[in-house]
PDB file with one MODEL, atoms N, CA, C and O in Angstrom:
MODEL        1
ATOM      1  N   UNK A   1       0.847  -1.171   0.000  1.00  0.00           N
ATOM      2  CA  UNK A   1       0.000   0.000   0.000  1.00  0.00           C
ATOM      3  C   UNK A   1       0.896   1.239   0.000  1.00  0.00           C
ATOM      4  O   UNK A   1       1.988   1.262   0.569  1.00  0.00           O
ATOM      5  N   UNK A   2       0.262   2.481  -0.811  1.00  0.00           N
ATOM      6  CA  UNK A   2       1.452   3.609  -0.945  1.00  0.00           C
ATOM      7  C   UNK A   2       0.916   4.419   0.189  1.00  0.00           C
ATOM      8  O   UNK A   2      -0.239   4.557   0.591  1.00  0.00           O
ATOM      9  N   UNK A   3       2.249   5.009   0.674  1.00  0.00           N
ATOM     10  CA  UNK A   3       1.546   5.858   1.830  1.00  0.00           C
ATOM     11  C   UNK A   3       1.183   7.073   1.101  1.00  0.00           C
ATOM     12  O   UNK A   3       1.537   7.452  -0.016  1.00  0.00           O
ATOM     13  N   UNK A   4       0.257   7.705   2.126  1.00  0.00           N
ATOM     14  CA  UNK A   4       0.043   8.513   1.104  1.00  0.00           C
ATOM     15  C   UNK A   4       0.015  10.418   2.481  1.00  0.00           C
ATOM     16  O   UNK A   4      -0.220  11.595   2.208  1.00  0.00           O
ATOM     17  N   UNK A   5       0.389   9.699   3.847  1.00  0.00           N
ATOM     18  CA  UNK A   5       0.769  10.919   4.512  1.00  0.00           C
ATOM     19  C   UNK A   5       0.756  11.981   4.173  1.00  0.00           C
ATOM     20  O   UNK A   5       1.490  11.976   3.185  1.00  0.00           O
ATOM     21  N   UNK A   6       0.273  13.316   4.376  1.00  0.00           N
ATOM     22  CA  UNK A   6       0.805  14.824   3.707  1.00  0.00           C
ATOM     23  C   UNK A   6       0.349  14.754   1.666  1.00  0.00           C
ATOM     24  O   UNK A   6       1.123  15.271   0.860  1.00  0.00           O
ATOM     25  N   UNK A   7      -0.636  14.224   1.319  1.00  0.00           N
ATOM     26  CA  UNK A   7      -1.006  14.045   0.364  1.00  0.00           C
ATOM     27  C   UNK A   7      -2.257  14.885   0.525  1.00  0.00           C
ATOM     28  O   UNK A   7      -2.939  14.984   1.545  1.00  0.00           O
ATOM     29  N   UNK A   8      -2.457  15.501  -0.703  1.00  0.00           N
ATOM     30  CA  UNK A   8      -3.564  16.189  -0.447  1.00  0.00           C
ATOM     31  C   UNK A   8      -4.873  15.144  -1.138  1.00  0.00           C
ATOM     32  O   UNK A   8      -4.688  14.346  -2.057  1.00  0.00           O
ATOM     33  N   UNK A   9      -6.577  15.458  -0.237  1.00  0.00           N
ATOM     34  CA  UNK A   9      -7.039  14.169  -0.249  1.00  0.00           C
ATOM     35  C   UNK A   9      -7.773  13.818  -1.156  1.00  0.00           C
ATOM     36  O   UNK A   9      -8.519  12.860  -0.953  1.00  0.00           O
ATOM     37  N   UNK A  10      -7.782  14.538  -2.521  1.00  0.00           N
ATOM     38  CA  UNK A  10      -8.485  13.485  -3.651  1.00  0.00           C
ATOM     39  C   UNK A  10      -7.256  12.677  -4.152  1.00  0.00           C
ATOM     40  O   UNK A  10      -7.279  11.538  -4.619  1.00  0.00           O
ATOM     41  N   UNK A  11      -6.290  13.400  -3.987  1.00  0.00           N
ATOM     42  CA  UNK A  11      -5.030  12.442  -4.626  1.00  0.00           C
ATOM     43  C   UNK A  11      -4.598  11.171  -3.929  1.00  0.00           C
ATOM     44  O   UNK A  11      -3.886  10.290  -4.410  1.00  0.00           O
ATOM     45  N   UNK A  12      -5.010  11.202  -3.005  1.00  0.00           N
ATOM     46  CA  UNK A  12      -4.660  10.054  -1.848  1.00  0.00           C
ATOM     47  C   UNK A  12      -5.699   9.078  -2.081  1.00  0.00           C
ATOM     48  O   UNK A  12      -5.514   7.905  -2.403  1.00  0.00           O
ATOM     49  N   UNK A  13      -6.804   9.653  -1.893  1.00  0.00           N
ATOM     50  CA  UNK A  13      -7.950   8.502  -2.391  1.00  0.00           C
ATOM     51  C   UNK A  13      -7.664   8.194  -3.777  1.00  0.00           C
ATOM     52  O   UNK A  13      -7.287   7.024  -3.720  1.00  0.00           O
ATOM     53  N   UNK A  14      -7.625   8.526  -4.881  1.00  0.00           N
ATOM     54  CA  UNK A  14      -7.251   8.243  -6.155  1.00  0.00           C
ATOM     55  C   UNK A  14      -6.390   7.046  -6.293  1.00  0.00           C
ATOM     56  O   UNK A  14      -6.658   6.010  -6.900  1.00  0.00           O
ATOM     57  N   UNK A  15      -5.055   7.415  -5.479  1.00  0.00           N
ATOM     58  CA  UNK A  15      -4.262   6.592  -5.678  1.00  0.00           C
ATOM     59  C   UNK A  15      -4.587   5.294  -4.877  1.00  0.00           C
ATOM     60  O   UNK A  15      -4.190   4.228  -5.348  1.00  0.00           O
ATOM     61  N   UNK A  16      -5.080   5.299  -4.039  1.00  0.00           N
ATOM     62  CA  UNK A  16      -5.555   4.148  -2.927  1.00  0.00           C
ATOM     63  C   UNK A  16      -6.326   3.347  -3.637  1.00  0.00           C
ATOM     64  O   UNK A  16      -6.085   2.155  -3.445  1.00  0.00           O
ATOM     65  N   UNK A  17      -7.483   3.666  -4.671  1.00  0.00           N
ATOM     66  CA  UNK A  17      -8.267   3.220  -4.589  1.00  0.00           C
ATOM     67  C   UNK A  17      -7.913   2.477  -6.745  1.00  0.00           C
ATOM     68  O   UNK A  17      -8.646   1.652  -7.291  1.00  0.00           O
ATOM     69  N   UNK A  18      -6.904   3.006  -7.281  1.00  0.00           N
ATOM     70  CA  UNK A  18      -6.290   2.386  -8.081  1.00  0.00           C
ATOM     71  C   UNK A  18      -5.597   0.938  -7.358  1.00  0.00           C
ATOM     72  O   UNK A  18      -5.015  -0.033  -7.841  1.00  0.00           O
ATOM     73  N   UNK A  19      -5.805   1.151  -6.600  1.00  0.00           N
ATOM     74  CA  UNK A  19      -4.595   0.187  -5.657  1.00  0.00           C
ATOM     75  C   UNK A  19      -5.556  -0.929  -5.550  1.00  0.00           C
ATOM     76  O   UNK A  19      -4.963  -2.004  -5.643  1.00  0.00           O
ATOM     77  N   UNK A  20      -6.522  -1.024  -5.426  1.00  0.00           N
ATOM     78  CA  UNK A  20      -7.784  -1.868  -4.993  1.00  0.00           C
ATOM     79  C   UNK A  20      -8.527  -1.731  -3.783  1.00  0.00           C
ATOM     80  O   UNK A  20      -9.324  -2.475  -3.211  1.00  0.00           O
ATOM     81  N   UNK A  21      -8.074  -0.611  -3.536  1.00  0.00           N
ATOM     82  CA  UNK A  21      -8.527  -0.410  -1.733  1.00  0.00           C
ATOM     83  C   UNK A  21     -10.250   0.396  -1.847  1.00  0.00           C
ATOM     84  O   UNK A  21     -10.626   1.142  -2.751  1.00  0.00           O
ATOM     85  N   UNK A  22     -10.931   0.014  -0.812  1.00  0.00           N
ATOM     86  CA  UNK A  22     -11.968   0.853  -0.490  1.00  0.00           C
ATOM     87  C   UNK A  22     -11.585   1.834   0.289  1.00  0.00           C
ATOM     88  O   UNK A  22     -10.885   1.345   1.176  1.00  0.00           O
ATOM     89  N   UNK A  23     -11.729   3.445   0.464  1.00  0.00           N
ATOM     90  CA  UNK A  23     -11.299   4.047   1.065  1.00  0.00           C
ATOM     91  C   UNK A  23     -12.369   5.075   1.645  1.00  0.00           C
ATOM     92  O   UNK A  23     -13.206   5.714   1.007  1.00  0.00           O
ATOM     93  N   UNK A  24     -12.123   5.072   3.054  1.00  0.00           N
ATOM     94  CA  UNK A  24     -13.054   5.785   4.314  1.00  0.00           C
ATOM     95  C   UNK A  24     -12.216   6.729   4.432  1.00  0.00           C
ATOM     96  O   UNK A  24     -10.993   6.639   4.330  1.00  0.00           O
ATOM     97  N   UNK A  25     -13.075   8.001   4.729  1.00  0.00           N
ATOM     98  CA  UNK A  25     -12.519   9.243   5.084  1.00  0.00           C
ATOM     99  C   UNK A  25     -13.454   9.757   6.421  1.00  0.00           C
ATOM    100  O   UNK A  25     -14.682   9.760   6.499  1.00  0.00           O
ATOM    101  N   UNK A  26     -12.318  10.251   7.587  1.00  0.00           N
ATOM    102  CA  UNK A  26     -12.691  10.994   8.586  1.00  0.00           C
ATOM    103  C   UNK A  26     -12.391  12.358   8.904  1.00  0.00           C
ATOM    104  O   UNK A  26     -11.244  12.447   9.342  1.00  0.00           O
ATOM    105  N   UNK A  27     -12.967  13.404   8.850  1.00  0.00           N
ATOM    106  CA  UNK A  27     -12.221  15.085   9.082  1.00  0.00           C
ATOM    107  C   UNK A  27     -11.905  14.710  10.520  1.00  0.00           C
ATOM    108  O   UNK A  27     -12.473  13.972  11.325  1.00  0.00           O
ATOM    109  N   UNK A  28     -10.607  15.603  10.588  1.00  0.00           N
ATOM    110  CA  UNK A  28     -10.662  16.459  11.923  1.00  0.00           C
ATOM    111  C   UNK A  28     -10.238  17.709  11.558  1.00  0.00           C
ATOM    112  O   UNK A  28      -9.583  18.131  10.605  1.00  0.00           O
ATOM    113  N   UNK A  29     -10.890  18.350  12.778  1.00  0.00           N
ATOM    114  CA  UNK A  29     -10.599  19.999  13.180  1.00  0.00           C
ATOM    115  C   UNK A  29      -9.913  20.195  14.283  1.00  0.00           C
ATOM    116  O   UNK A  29      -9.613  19.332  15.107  1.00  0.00           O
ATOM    117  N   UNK A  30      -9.600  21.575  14.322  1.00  0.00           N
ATOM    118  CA  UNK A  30      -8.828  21.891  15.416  1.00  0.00           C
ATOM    119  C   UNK A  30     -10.094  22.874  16.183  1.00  0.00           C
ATOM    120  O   UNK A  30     -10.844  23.535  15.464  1.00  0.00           O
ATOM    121  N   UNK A  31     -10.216  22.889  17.465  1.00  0.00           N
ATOM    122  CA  UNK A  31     -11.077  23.606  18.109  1.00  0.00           C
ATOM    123  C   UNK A  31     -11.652  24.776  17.966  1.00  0.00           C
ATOM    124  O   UNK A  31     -12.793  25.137  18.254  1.00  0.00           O
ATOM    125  N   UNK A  32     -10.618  25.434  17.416  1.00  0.00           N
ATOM    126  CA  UNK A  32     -10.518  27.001  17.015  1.00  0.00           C
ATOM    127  C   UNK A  32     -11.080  27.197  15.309  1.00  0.00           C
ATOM    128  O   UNK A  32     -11.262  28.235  14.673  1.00  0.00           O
ATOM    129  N   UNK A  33     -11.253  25.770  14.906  1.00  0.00           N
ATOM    130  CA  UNK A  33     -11.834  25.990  13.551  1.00  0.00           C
ATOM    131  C   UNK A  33     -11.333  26.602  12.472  1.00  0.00           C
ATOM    132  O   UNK A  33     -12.071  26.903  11.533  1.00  0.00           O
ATOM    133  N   UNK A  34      -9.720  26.921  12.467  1.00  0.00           N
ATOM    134  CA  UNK A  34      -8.883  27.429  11.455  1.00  0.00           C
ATOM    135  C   UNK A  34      -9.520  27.381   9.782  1.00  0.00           C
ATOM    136  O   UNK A  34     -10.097  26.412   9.290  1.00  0.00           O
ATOM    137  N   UNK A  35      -9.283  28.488   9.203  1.00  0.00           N
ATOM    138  CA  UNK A  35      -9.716  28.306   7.804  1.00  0.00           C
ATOM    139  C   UNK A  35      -8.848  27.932   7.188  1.00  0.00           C
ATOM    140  O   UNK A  35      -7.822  28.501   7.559  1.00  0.00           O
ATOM    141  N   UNK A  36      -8.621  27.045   6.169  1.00  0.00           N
ATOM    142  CA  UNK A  36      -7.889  26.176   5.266  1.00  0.00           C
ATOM    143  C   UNK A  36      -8.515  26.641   3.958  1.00  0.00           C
ATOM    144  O   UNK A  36      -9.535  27.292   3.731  1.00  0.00           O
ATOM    145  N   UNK A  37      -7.342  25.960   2.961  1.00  0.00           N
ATOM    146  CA  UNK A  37      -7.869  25.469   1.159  1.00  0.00           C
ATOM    147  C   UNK A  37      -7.433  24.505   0.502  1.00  0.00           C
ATOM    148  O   UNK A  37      -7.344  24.240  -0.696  1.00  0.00           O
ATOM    149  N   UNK A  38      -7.097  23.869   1.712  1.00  0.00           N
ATOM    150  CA  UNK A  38      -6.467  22.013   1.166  1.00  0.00           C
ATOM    151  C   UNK A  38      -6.775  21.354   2.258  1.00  0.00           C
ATOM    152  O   UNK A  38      -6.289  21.674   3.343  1.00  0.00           O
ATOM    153  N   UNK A  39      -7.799  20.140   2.086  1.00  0.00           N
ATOM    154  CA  UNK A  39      -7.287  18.975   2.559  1.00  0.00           C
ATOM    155  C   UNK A  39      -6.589  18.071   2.637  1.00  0.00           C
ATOM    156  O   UNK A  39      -6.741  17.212   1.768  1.00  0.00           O
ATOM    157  N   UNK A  40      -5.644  17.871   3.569  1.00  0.00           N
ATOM    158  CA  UNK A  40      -4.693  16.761   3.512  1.00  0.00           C
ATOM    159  C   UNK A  40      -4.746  15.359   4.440  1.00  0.00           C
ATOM    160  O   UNK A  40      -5.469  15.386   5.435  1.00  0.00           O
ATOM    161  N   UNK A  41      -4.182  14.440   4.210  1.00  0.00           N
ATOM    162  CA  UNK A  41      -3.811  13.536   4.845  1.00  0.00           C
ATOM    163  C   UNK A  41      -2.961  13.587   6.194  1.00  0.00           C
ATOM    164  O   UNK A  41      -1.776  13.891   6.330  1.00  0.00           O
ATOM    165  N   UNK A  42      -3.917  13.196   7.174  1.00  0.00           N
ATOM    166  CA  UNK A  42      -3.031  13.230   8.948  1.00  0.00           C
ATOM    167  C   UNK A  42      -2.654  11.615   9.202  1.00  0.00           C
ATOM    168  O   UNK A  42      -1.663  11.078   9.697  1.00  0.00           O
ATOM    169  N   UNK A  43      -3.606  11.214   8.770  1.00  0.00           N
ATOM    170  CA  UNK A  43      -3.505   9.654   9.336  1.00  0.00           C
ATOM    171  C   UNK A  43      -3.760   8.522   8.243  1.00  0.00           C
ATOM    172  O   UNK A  43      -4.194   8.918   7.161  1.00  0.00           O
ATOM    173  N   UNK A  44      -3.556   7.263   8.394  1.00  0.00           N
ATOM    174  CA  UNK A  44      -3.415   6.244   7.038  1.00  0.00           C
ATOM    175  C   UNK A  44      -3.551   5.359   8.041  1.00  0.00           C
ATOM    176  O   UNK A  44      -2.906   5.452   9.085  1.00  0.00           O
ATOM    177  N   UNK A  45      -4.611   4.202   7.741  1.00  0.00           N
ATOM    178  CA  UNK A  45      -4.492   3.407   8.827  1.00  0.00           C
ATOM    179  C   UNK A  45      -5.490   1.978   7.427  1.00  0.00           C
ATOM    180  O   UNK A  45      -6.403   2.146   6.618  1.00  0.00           O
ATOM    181  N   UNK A  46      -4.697   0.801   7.798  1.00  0.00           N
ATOM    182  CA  UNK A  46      -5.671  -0.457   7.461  1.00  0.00           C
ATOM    183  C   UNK A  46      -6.686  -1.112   8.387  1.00  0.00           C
ATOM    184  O   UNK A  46      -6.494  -1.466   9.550  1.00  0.00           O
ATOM    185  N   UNK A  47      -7.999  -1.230   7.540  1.00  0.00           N
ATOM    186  CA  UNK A  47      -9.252  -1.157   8.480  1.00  0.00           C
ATOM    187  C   UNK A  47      -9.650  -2.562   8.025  1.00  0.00           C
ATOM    188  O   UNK A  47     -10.674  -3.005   8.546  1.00  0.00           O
ATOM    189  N   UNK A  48      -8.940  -3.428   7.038  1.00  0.00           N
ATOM    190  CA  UNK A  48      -9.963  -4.281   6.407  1.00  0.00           C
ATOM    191  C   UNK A  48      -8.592  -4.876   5.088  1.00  0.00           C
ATOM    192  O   UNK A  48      -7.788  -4.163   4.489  1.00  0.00           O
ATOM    193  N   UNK A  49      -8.781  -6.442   4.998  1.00  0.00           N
ATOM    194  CA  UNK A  49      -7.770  -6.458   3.766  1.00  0.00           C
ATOM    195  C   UNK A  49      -7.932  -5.840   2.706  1.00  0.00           C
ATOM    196  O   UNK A  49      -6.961  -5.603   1.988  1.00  0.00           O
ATOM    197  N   UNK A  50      -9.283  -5.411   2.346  1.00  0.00           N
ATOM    198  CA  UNK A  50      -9.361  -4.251   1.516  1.00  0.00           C
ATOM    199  C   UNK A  50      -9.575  -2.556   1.549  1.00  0.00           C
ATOM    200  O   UNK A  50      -9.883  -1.799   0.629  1.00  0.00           O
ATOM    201  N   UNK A  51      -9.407  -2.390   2.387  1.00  0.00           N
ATOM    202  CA  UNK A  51      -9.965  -1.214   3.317  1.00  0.00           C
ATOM    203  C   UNK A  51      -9.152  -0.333   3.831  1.00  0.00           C
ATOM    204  O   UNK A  51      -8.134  -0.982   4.072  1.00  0.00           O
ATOM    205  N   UNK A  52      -8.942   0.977   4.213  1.00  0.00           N
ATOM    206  CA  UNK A  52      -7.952   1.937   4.390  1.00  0.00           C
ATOM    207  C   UNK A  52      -8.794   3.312   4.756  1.00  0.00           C
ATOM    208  O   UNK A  52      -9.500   3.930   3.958  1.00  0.00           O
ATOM    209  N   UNK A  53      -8.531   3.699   6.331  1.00  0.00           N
ATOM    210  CA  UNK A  53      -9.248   4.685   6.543  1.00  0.00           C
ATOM    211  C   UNK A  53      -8.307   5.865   6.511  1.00  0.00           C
ATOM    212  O   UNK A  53      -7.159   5.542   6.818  1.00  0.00           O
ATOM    213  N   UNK A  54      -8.517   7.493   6.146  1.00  0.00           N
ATOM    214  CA  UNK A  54      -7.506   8.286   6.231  1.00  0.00           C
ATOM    215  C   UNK A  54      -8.434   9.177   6.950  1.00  0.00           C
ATOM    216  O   UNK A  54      -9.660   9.224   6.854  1.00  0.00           O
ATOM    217  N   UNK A  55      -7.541   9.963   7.779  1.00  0.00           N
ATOM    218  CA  UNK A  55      -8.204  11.232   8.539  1.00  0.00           C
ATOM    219  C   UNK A  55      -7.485  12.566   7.773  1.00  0.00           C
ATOM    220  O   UNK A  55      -6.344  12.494   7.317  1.00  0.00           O
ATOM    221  N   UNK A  56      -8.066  13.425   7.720  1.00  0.00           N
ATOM    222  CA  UNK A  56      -7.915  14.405   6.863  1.00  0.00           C
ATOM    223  C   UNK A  56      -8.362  15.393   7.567  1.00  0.00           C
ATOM    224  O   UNK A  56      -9.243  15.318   8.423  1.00  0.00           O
ATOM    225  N   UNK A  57      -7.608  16.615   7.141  1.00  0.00           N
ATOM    226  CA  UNK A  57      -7.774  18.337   8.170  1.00  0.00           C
ATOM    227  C   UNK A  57      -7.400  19.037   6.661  1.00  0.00           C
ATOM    228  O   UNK A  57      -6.818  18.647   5.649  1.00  0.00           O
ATOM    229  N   UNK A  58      -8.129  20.405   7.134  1.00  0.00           N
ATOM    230  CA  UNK A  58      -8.068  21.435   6.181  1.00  0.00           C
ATOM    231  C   UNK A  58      -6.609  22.124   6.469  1.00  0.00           C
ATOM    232  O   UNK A  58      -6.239  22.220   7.639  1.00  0.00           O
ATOM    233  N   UNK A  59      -6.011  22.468   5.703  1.00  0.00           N
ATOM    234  CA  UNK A  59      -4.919  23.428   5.934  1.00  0.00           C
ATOM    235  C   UNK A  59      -4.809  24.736   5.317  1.00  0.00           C
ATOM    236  O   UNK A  59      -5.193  24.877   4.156  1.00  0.00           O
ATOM    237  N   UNK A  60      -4.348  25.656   5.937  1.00  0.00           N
ATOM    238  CA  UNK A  60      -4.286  26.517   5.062  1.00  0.00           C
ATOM    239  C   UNK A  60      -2.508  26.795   4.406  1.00  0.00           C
ATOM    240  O   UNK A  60      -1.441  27.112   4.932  1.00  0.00           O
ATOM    241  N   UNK A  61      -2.988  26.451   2.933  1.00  0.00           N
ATOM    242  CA  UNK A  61      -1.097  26.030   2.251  1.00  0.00           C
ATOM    243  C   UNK A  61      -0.934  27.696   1.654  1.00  0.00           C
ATOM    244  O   UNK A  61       0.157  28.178   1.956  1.00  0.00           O
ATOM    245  N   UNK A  62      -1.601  28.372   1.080  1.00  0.00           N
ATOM    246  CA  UNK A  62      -0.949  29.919   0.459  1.00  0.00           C
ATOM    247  C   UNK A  62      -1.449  31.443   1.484  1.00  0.00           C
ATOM    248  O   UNK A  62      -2.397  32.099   1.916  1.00  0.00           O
ATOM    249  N   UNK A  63       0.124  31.311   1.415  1.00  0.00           N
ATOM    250  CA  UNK A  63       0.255  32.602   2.329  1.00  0.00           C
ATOM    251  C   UNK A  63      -0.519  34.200   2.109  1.00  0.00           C
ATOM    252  O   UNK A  63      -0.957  34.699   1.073  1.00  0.00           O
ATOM    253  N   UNK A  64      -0.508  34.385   2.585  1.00  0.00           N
ATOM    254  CA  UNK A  64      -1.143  36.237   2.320  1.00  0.00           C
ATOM    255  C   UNK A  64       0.127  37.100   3.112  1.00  0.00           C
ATOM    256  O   UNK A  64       0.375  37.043   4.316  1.00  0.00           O
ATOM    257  N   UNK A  65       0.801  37.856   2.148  1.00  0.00           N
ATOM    258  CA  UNK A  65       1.951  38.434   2.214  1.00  0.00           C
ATOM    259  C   UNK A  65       1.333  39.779   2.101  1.00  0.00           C
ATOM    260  O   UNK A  65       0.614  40.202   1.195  1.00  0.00           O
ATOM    261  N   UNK A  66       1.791  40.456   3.320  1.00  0.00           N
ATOM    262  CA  UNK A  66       1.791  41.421   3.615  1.00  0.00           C
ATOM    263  C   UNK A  66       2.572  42.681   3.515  1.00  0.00           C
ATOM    264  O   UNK A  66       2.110  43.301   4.472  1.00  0.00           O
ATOM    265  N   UNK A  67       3.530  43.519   2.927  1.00  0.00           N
ATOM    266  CA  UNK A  67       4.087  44.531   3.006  1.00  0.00           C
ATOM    267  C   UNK A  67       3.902  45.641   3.651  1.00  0.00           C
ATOM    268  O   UNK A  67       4.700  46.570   3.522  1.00  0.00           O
TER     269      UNK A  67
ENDMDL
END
């Protein structure tokens, strides 16, 4: 199975699921509810010989640069 860690998450499922895997997805948040524009991959875990759950959080990846 490819890991797929720090993958952002249609690409992770994509590739997982070329793989033969069924793939479950769980969000988490952070309390404070941060705004993001990528979901990524936190966690990769086997749930099933066919099966693969990933937990996924929003991030926010492009900066706002200030001068």
């Amino acid at each position: 199975m490819t890991c797929v860690l720090g993958w952002e998450l249609s690409r992770a499922c994509a590739a997982l699921e070329a793989e033969g895997f069924t793939v479950r997805c769980v969000s988490v948040s952070s309390r404070k509810g941060v705004k993001g524009n990528e979901s990524r991959v936190i966690r990769q875990r086997q749930i099933g010989a066919d099966a693969v759950e990933l937990a996924c959080s929003v991030f926010k990846t492009e900066l706002e640069y200030q001068e």
